[in-house]
N, C-alpha and C positions, 0 to 999 in steps of 0.2 A: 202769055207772053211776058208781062210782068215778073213772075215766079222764074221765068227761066233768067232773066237780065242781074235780077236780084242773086239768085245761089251761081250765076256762072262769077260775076263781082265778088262775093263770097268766096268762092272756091283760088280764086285770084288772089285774094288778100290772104287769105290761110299759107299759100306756097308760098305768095313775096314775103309775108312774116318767116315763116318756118325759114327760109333760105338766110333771112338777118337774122336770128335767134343764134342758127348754124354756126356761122362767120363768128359772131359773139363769141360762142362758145368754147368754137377752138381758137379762139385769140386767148380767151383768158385761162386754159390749161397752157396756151406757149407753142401752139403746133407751129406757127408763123416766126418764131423766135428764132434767131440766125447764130448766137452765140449762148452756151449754158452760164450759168451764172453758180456760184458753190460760196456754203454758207459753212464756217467756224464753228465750230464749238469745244471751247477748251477749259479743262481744273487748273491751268498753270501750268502741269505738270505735263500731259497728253492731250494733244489736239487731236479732233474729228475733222475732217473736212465732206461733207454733204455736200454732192453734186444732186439735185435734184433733177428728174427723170420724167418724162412722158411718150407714149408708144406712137404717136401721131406727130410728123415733125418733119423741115426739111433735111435735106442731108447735111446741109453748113453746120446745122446744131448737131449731127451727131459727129461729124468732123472736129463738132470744138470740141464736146466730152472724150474722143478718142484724145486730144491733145494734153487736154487740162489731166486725165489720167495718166498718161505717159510720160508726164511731167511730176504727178504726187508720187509715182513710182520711183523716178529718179531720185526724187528726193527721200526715198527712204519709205515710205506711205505702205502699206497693206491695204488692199483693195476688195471691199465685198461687194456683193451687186447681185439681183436681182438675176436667175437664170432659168431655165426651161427647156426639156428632154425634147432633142429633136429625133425624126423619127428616119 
C-alpha cells in the first residue's frame, strides 16, 4: 500500500513540475509576448533593423510584426525573413 501512495505522489510531482517547467519555457522564448520588440544594428552608414521571431505565440504579437514590417517598408526597409514551401 505504501509503494502505491509513494509512486502515485511521485507521479503527481513529475506532471505538476513538467506543467511549470512548460509555462517557463515558453515565457522565456516570448510565446506569451503581445508586442515584438526589433533591435538596430548599424556602421553609420546602413542600418539593420532585427525583428526577432518565434513559432509559438499569440496572435497580438504576430499582429505587431505584421505592423512594425509594414512600417520598415514604408520607410524604405528591404525585408528578409525566414520562409517555407507550402504544399
Amino acid at each position: 500500500m505504501k509503494k502505491i501512495t509513494i509512486l502515485s505522489v511521485l507521479i503527481f510531482a513529475i506532471c505538476s513540475l513538467s506543467s511549470c517547467i512548460q509555462k517557463i519555457l515558453l515565457k522565456k522564448v516570448g510565446a506569451f509576448d503581445k508586442s515584438a520588440t526589433t533591435k538596430e544594428i548599424t556602421n553609420g552608414d546602413k542600418t539593420i533593423v532585427f525583428v526577432p521571431m518565434h513559432h509559438v505565440g499569440k496572435q497580438e504579437f504576430y499582429n505587431d510584426v505584421r505592423q512594425k514590417i509594414d512600417s520598415l517598408q514604408k520607410n524604405g526597409y528591404i525585408i528578409y525573413y525566414e520562409g517555407t514551401n507550402r504544399i
